[in-house]
N, C-alpha and C positions, 0 to 999 in steps of 0.2 A: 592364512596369510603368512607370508616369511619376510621376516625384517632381517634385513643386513646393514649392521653396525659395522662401519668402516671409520677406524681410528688414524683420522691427519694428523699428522706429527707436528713439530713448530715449522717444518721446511716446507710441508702442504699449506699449511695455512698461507704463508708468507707468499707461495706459489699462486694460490688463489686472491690473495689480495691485489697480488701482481697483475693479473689476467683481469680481474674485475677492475683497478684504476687504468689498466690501458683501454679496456672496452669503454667506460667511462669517458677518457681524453681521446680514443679515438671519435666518438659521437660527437663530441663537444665540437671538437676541430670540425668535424663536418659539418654540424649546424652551424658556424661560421660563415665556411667557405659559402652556404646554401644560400645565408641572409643576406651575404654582399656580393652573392651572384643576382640575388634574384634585387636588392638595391639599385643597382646596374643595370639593371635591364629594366626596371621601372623607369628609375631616372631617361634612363636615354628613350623611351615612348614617350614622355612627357613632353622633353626637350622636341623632341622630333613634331609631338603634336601641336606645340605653340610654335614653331617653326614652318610647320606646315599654314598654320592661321596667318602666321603676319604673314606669308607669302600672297596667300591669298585677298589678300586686304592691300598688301603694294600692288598687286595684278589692278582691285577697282583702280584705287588712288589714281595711278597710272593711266588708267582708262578714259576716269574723271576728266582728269589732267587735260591729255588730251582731246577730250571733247571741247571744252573749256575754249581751248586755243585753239580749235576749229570757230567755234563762233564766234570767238573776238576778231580771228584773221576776214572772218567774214562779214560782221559788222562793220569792222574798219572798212574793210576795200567796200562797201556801200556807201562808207561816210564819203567816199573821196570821190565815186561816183555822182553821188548826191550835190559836192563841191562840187565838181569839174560843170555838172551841169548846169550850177545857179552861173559859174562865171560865165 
C-alpha cells in the first residue's frame, strides 16, 4: 500500500475552506429556491382545488335555484287558473 502525504500550506487550506463554504451556500441557496418552488405550487393546487369545489357547488345552487322558480312560476300561474275559474 503507498501513502501519499501531500502537505497544504495556510493558502491550501484557506483555498479549501473556500470551495467547501461555497459548496455549502451553494446547497443551501438551492434548498431555498426548491422549498418555495415547490410551496408554490402546493399553494396554488390547493387554491385551484377549493376553487374548483365552490364552482361546483354554485353549478347545484344555481340549479336548485332555478328549479325552485320553475315550480313557484308554476304553482302561481295554477293559483290564478284556479282563481279565474272560481270567478
Amino acid at each position: 500500500m503507498v501513502r501519499v502525504i501531500v502537505n497544504v500550506g495556510p493558502q491550501g487550506r484557506y483555498r479549501m475552506l473556500e470551495v467547501l463554504a461555497t459548496a455549502i451556500s451553494s446547497g443551501a441557496i438551492s434548498a431555498v429556491v426548491v422549498v418555495f418552488l415547490g410551496r408554490a405550487w402546493v399553494e396554488a393546487r390547493i387554491k385551484g382545488s377549493i376553487e374548483h369545489e365552490y364552482q361546483k357547488q354554485l353549478v347545484l345552487f344555481q340549479q336548485e335555484l332555478d328549479r325552485k322558480t320553475k315550480v313557484a312560476l308554476i304553482v302561481s300561474g295554477n293559483s290564478l287558473v284556479a282563481a279565474r275559474a272560481s270567478d
